[in-house]
Backbone as CSV, one residue per row, in Angstrom:
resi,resn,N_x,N_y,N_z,CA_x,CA_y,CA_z,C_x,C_y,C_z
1,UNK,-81.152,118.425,14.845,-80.526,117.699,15.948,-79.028,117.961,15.957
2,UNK,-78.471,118.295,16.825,-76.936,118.558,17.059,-76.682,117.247,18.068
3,UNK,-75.713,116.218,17.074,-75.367,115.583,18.405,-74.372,115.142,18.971
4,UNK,-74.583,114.717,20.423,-73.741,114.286,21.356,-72.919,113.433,21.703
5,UNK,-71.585,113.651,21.614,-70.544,112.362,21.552,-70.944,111.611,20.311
6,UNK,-71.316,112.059,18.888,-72.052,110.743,18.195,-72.810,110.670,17.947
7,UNK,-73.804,110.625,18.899,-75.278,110.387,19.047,-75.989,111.399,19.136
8,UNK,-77.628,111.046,18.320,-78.557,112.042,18.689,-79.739,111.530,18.536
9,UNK,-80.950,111.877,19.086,-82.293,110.715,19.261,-83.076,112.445,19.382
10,UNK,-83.688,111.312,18.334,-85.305,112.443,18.261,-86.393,111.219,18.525
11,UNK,-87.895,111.816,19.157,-88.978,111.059,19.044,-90.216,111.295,18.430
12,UNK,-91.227,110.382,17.993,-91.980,110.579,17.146,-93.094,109.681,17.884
13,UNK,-94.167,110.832,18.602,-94.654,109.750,19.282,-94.321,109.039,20.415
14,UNK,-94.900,107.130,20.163,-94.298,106.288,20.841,-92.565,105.684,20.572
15,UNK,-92.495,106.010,19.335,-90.814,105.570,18.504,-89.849,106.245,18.448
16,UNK,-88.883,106.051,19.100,-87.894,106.803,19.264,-86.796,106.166,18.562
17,UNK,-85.923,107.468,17.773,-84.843,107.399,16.951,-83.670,107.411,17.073
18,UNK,-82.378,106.173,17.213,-81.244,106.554,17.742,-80.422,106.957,16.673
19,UNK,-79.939,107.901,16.247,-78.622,108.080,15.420,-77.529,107.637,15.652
20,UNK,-76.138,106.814,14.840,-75.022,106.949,14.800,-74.367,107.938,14.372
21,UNK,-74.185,109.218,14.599,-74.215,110.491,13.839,-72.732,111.112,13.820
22,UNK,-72.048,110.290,13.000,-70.566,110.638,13.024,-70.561,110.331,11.286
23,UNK,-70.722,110.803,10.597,-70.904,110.325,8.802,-69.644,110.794,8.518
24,UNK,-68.956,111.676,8.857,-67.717,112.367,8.492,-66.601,111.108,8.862
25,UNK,-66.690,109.812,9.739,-65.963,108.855,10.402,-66.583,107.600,9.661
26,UNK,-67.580,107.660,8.765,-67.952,106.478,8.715,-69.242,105.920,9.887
27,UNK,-69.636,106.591,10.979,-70.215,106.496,12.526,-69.317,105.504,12.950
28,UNK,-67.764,105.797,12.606,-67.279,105.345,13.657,-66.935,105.427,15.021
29,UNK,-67.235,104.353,15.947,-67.298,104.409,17.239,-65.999,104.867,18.462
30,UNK,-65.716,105.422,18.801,-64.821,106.212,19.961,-65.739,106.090,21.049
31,UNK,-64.946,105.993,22.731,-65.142,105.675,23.497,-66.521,106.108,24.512
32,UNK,-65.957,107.240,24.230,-67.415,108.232,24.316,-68.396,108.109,23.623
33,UNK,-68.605,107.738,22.106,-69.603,107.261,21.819,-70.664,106.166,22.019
34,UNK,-69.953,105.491,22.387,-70.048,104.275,23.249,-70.823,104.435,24.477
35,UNK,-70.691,105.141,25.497,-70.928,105.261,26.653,-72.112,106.401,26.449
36,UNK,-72.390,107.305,25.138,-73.834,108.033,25.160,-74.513,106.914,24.722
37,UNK,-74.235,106.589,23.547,-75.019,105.381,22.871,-75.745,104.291,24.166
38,UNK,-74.964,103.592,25.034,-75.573,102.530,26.134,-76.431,103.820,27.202
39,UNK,-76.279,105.094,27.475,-76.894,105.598,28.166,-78.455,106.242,27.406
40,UNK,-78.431,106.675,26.155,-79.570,107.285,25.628,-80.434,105.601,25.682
41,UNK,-79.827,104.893,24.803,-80.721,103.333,25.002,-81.595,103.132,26.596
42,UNK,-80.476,103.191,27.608,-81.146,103.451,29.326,-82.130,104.352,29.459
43,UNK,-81.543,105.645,28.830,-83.216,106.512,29.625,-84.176,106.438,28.702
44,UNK,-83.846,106.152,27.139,-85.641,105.731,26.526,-85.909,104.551,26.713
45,UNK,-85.745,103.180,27.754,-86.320,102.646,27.680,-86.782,102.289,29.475
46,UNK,-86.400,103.493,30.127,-86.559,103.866,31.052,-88.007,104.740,31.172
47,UNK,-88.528,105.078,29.574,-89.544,106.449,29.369,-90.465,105.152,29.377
48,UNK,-91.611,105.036,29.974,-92.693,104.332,29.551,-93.456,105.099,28.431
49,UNK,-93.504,105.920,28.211,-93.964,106.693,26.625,-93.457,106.356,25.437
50,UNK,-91.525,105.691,25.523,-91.280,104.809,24.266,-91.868,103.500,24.375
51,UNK,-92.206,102.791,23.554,-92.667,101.745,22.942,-91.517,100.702,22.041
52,UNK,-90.841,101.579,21.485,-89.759,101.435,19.968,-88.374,101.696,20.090
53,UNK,-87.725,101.256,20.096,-86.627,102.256,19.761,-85.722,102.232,18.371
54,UNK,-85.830,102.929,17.208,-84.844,102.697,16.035,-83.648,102.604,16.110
55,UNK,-82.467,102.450,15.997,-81.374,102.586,15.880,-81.100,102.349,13.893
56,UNK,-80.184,103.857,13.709,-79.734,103.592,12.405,-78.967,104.421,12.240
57,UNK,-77.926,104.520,11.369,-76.402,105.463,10.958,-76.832,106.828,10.000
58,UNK,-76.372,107.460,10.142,-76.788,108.604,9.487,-75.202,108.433,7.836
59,UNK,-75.519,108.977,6.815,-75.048,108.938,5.595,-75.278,107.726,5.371
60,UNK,-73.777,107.544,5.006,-74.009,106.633,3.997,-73.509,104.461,5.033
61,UNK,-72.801,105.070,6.255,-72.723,103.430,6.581,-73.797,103.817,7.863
62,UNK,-73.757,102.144,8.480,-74.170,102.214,9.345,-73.239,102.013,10.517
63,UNK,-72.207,101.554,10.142,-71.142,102.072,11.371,-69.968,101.043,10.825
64,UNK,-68.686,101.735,10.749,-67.537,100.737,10.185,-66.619,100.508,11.568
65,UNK,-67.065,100.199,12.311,-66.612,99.594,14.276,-66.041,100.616,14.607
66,UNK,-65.054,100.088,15.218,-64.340,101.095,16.032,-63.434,102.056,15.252
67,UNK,-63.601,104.133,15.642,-62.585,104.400,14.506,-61.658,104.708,15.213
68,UNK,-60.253,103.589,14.499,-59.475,103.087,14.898,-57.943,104.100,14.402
69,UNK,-57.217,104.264,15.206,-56.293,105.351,15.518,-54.832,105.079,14.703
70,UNK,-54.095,105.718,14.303,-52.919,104.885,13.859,-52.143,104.148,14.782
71,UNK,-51.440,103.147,14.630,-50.764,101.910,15.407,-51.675,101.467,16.455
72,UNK,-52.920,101.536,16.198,-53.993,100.772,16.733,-54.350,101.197,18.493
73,UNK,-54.005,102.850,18.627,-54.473,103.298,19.836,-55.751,102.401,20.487
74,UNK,-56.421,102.744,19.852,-58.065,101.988,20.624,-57.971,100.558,21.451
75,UNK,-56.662,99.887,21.029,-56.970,98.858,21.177,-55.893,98.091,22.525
76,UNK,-54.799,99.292,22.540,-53.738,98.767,23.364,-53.931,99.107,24.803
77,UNK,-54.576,98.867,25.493,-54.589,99.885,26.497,-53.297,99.404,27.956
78,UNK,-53.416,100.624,28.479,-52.309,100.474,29.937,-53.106,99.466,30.936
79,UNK,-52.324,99.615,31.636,-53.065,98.811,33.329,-53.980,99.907,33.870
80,UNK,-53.593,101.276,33.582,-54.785,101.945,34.222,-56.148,102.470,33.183
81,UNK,-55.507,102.112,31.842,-56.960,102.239,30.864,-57.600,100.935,30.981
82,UNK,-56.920,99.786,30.997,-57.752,98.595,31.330,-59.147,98.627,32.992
83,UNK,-58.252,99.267,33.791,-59.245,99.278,35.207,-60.328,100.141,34.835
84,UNK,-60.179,100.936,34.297,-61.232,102.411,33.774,-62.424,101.473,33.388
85,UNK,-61.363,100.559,31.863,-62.348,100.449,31.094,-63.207,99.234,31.395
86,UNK,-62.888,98.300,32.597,-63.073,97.282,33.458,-64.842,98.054,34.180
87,UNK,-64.315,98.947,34.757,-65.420,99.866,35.962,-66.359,100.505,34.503
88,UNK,-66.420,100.601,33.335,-67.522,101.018,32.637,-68.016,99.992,32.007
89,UNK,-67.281,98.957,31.668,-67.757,97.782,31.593,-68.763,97.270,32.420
90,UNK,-68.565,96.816,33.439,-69.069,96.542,34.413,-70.761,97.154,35.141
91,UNK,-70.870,98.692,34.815,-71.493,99.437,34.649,-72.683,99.485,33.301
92,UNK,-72.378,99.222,32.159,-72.925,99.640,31.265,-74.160,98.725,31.199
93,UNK,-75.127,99.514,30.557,-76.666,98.907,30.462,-76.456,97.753,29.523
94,UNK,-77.113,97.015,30.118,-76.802,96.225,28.885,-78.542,95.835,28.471
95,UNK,-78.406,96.141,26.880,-79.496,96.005,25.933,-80.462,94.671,26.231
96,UNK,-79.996,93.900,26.037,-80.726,92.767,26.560,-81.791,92.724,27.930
97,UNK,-80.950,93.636,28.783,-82.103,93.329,29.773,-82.946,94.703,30.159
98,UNK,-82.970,95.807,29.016,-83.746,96.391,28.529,-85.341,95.793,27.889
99,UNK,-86.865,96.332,28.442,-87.610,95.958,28.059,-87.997,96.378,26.723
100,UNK,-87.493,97.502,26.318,-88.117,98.063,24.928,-87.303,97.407,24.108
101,UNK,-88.473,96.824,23.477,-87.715,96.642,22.034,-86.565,97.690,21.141
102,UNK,-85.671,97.302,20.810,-84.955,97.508,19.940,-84.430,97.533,18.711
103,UNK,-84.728,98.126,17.991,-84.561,97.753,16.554,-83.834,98.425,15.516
104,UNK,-82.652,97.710,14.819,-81.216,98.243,14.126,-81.961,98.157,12.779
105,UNK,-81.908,99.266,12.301,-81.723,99.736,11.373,-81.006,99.833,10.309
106,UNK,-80.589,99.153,10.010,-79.152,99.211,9.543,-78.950,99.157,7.981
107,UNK,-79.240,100.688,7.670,-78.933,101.103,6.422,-77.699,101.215,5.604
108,UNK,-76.489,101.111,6.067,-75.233,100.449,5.296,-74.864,99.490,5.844
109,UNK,-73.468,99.599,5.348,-72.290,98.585,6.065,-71.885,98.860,7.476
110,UNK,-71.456,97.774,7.512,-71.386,97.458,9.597,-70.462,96.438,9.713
111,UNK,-68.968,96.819,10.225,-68.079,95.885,10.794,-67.655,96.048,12.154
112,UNK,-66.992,94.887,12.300,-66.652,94.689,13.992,-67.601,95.580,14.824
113,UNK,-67.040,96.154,15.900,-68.127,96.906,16.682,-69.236,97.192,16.053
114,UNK,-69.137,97.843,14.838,-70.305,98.366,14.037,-71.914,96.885,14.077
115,UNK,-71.394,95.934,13.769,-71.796,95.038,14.088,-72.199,93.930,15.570
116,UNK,-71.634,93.833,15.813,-71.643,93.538,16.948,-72.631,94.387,18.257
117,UNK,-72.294,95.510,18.344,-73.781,96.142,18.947,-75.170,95.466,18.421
118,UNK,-75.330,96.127,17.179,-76.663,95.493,16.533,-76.894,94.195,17.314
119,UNK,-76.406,93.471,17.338,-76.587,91.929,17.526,-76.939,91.665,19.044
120,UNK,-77.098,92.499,19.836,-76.989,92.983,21.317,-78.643,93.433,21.382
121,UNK,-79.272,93.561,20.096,-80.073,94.280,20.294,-81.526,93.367,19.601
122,UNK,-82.563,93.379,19.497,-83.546,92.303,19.222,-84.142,92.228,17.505
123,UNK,-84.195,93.614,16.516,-84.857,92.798,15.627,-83.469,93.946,14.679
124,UNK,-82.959,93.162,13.656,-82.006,93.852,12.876,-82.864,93.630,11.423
125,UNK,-82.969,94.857,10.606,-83.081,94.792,9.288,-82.254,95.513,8.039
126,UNK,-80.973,94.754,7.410,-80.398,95.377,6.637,-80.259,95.769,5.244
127,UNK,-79.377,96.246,4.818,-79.350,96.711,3.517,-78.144,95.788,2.735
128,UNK,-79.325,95.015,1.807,-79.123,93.532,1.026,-77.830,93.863,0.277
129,UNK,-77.715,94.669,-0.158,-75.906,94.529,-0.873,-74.586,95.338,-0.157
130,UNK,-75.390,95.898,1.000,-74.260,96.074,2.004,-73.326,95.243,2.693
131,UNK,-72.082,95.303,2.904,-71.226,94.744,3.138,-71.304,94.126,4.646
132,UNK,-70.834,93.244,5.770,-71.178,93.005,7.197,-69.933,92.029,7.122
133,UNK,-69.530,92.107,8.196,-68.544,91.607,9.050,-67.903,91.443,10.486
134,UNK,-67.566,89.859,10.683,-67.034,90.086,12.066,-65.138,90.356,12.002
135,UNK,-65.142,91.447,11.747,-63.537,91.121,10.936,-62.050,91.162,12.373
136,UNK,-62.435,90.816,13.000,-61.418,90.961,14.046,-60.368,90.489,13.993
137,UNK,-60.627,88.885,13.629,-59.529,88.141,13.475,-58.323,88.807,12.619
138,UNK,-58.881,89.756,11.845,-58.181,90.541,10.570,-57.682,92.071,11.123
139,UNK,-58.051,92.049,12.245,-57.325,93.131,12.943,-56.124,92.297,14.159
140,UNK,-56.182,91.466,14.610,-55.278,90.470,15.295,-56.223,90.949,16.774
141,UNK,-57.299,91.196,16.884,-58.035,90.682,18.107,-59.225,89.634,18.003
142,UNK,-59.917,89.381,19.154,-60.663,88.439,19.128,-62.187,88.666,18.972
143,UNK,-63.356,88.148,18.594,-64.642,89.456,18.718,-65.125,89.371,20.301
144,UNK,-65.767,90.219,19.782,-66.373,90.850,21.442,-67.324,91.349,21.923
145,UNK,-68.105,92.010,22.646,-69.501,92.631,23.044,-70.253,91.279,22.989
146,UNK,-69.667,90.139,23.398,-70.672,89.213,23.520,-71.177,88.615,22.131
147,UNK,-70.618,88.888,21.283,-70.467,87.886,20.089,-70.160,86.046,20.186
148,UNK,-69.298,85.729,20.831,-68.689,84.677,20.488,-69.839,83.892,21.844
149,UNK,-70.633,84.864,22.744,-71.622,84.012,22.812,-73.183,84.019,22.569
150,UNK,-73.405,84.969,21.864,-74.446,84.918,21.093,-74.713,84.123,19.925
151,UNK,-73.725,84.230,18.550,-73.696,84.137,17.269,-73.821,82.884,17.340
152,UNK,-73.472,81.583,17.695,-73.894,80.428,17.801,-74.874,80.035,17.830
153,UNK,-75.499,80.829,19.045,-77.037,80.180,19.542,-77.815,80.796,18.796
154,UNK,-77.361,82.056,17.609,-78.437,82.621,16.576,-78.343,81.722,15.220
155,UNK,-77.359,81.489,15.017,-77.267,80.996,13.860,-76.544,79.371,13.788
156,UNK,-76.234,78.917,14.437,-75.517,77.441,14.958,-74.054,77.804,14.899
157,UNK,-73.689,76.513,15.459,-71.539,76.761,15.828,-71.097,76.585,14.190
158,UNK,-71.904,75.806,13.340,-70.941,75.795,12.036,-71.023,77.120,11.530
159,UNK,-72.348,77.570,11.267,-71.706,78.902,10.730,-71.267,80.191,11.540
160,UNK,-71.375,79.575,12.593,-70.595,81.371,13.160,-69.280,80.791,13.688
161,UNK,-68.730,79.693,13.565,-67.221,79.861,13.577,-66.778,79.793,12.736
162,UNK,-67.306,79.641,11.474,-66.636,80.227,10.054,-66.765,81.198,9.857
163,UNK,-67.449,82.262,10.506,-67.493,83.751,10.339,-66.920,84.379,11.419
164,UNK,-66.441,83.542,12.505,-65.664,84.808,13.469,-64.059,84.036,13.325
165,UNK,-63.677,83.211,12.610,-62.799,82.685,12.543,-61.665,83.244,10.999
166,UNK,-62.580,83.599,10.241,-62.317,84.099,9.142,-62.633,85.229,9.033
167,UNK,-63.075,86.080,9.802,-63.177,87.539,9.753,-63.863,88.278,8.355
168,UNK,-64.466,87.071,7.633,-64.999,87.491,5.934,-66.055,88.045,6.167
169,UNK,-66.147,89.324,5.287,-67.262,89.718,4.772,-68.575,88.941,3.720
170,UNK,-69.674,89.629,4.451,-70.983,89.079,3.605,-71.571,89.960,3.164
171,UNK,-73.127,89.651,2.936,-73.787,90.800,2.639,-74.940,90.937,3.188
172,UNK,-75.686,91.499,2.994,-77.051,91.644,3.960,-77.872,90.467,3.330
173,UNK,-77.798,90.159,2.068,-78.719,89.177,1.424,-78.155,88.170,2.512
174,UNK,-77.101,87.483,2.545,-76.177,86.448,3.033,-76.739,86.506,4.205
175,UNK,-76.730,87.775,5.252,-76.945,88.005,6.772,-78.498,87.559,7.094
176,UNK,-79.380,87.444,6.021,-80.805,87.774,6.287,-81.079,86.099,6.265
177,UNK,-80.361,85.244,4.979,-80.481,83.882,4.849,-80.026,83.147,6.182
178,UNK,-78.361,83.456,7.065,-77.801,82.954,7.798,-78.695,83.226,9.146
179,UNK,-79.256,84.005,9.172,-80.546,84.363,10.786,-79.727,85.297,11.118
180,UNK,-78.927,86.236,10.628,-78.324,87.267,11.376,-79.247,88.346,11.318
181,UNK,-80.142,88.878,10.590,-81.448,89.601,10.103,-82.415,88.986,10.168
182,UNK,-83.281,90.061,10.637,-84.806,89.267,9.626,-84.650,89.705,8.565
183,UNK,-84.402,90.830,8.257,-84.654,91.080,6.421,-83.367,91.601,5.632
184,UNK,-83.446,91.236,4.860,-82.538,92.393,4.189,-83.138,92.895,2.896
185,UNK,-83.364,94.027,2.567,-84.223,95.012,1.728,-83.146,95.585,1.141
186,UNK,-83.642,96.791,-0.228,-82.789,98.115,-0.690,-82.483,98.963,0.285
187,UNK,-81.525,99.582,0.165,-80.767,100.447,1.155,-81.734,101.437,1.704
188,UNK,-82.839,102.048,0.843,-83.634,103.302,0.906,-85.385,102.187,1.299
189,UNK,-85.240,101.462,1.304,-86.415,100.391,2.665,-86.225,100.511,3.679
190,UNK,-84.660,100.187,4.238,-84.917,99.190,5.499,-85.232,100.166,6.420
191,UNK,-84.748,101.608,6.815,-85.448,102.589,7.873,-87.031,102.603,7.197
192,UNK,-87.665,102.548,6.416,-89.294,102.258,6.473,-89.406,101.041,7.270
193,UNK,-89.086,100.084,6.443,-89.306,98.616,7.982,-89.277,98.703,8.892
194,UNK,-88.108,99.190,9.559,-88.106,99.437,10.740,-89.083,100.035,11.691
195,UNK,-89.409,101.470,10.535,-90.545,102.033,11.611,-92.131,101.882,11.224
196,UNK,-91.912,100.592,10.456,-93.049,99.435,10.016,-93.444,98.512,11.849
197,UNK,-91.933,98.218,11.987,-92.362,97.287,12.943,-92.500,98.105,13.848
198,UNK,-91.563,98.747,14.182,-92.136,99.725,15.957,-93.425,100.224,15.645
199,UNK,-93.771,100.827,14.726,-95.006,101.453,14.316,-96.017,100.237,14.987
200,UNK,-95.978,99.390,14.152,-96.560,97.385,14.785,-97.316,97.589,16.026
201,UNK,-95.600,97.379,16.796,-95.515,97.230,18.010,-96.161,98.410,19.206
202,UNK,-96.174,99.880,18.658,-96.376,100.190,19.584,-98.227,100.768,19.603
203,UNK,-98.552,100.046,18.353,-99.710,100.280,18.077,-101.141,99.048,18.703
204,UNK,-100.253,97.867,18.438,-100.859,96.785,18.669,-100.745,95.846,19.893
205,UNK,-99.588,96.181,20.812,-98.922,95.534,21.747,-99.290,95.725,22.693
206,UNK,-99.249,95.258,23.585,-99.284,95.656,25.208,-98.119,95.703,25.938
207,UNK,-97.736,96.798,26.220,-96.178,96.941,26.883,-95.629,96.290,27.796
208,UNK,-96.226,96.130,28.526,-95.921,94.706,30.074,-95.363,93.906,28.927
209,UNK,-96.732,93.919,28.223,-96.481,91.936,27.622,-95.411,91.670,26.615
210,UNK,-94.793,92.577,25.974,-93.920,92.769,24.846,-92.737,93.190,26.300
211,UNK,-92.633,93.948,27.092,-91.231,94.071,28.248,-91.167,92.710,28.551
212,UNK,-91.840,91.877,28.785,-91.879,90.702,29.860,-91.608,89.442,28.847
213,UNK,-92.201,89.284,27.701,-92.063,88.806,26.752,-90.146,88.690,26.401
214,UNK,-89.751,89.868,26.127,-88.421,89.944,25.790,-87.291,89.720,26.811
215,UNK,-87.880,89.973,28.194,-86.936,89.796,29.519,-86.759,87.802,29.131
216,UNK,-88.210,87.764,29.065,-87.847,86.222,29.539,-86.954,85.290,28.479
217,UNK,-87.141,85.598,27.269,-86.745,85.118,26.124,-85.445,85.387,26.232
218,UNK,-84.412,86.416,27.003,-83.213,86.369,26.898,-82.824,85.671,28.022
219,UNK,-83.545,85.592,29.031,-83.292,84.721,30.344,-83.312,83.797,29.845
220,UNK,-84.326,82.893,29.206,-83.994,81.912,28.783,-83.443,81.242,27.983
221,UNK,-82.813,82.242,27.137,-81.826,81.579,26.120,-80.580,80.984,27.075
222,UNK,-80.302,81.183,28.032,-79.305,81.047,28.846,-79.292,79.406,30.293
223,UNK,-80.449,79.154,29.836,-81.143,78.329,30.674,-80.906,77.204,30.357
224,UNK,-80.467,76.201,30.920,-80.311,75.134,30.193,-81.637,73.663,30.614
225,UNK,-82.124,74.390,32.071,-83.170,73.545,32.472,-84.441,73.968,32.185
226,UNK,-84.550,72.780,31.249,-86.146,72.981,30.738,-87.191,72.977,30.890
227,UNK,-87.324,72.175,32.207,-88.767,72.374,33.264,-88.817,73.558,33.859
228,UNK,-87.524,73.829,34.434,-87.288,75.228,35.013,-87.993,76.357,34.285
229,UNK,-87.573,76.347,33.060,-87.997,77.180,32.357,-89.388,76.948,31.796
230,UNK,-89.736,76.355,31.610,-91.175,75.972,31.661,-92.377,76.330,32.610
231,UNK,-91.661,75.830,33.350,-92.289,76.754,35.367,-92.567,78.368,34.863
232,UNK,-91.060,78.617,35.005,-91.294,80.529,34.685,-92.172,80.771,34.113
233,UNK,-92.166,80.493,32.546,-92.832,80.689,31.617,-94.237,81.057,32.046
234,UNK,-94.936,79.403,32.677,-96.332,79.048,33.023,-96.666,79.931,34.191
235,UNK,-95.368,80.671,34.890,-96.127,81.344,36.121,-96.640,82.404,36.091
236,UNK,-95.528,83.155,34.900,-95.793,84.723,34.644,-96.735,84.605,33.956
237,UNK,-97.188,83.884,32.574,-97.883,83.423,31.868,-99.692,83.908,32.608
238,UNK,-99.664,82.952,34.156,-100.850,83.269,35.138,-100.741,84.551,35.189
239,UNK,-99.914,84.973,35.690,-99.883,86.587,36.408,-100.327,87.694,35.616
240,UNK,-99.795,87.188,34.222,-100.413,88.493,33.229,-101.403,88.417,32.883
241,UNK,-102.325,86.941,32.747,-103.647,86.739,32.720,-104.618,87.586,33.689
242,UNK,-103.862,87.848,34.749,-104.368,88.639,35.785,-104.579,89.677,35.573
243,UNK,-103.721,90.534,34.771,-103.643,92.027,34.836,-104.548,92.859,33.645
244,UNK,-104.746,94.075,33.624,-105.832,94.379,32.881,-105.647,94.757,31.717
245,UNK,-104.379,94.601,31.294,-104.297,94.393,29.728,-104.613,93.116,29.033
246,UNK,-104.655,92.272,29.790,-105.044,90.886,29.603,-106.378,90.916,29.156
247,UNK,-107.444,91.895,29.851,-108.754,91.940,29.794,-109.228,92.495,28.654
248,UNK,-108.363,93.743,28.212,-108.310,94.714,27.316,-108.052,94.457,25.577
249,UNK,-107.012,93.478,25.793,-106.620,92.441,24.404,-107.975,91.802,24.308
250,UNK,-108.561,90.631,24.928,-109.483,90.294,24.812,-111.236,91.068,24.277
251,UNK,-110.723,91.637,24.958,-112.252,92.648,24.432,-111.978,93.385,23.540
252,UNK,-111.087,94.173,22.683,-110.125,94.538,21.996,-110.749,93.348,20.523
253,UNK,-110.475,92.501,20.564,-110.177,91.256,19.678,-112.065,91.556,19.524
254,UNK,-112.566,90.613,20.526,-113.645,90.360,20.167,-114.881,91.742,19.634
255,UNK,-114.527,92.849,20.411,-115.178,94.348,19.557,-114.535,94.752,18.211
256,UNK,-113.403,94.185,17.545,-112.984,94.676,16.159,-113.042,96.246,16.546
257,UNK,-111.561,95.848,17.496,-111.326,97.701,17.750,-109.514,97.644,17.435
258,UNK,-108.988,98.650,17.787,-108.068,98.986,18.005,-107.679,98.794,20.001
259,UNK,-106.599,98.470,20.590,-106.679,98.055,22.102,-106.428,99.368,22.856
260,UNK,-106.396,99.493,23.801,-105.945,100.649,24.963,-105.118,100.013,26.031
261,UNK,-104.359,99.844,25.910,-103.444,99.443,26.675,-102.875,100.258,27.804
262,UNK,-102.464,100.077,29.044,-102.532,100.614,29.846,-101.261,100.052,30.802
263,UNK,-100.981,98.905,30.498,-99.504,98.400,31.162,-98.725,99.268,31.235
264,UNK,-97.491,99.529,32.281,-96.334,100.234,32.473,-95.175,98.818,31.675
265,UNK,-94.488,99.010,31.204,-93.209,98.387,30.374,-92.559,97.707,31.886
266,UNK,-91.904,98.446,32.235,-91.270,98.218,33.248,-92.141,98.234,35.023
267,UNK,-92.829,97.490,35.036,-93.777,96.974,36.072,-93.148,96.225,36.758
268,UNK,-92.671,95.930,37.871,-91.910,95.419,38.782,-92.747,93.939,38.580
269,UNK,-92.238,92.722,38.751,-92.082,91.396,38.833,-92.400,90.827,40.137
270,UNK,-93.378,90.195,39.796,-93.576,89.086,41.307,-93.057,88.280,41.360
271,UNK,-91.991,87.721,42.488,-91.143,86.406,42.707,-91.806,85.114,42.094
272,UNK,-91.301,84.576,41.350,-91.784,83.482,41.161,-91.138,82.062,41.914
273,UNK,-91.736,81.201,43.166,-91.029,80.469,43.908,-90.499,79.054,43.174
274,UNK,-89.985,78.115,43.821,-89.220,77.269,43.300,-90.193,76.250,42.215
275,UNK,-89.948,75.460,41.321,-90.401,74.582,40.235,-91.593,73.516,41.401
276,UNK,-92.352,74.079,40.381,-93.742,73.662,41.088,-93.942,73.172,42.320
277,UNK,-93.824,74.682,43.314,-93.875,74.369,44.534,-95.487,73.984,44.842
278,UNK,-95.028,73.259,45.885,-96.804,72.673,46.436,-97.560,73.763,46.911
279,UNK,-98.554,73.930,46.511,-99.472,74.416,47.899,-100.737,74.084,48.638
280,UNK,-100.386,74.409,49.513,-101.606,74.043,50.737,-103.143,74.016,50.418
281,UNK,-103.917,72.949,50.964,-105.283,72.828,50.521,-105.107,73.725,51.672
């Protein structure tokens, strides 16, 4: 693999592999890396043939954030690098409302950015005596990529404002106890786990139901009305009962087979109308 801006993705199968592939930097992140990284994520989970997607650092970290320039280039920008970087902002895929699962890998250490992506993304498994940090405060900025509103609702406000407030390092053991991981393993595990679980997933799952599954779960983390969300839940809930993977799990289960699944991931959505609207005898 020769890769691009950074990045390079091979596939295996249904599981596809993202590299941080800068080892000579640490996989530290530059701007361009950035912008292949959110686009390769877009078109494999754009492929209904992925199922998985790995993400993990090539050597020895898994990404030490942003690599950061002397007198802190990366970080100062003009009025016209701000508009640029405003219009790619604005633009960029964002992971979350990606249906394929995602899954960080994360075989070293990982600060600021390095971190912070991961966390953007749905199942993280790290490496238990590796180092992790939100260290910003320790660079004199604030965190970002949607940290300061995630990390709360993963782990509660006491401990993630003692960790974005203090910019301290932990460890993966620490990350796996606090809910920042599910696991944290030996350094030379956690890429097996990983393609433990996609392996899982793209073996046992039904793709609608695992896309639709994960859409809603981030929609609703955001929700604060609970009938509302309840409604959704119960409507799509019907709808997939409908469809013929629904049929397929079932018979699947009860023949002691392996399933055939047949869902598209990304299957367009039927409106669901307002909280238990009436209808007509």
């Amino acid at each position: 693999m020769t890769p691009v801006n950074g990045i390079s993705v091979e596939r295996a199968g249904p599981v596809a592999t993202v590299w941080l592939d800068r080892p000579d930097r640490g996989n530290g992140f530059i701007s361009a890396m950035q912008v292949e990284l959110h686009e390769r994520l877009a078109e494999l989970d754009a492929d209904p043939a992925v199922r998985a997607i790995v993400v993990t650092g090539r050597g020895r970290f898994f990404s030490t954030g942003a690599d950061m320039e002397p007198g802190g280039a990366n970080f100062a920008f003009d009025d016209e690098q701000t508009a640029l970087a405003r219009q790619m902002m604005a633009h960029r895929p964002r992971p979350w409302q990606m249906r394929t699962p995602i899954i960080a890998a994360m075989n070293g250490a990982a600060v600021g950015l390095g971190l912070t992506f991961p966390m953007q993304w749905d199942i993280r498994i790290v490496n238990e005596t590796a180092k992790y940090g939100f260290v910003f405060t320790r660079r004199g900025l604030i965190p970002e990529q949607n940290s300061l509103w995630l990390l709360p609702r993963l782990v509660g406000f006491s401990t993630a404002i003692e960790l974005l407030l203090t910019g301290r390092l932990f460890t993966g053991a620490e990350a796996a106890q606090m809910g920042i991981a599910t696991q944290a393993l030996p350094g030379d595990q956690v890429l097996v786990r990983a393609y433990e679980i996609a392996d899982e997933i793209a073996a046992q799952t039904a793709p609608l139901a695992v896309g639709l599954t994960k859409q809603l779960a981030y929609e609703l983390l955001a929700c604060d009305d609970r009938e509302a969300a309840f409604h959704r839940e119960w409507e799509y809930f019907r709808w997939m009962g409908r469809q013929s993977d629904s049929a397929e799990g079932v018979a699947a289960f009860i023949e002691k087979r392996p399933p055939a699944f047949t869902g598209d991931k990304n299957e367009p959505l039927p409106p669901v109308g307002p909280v238990w609207e009436a209808v007509d005898e």
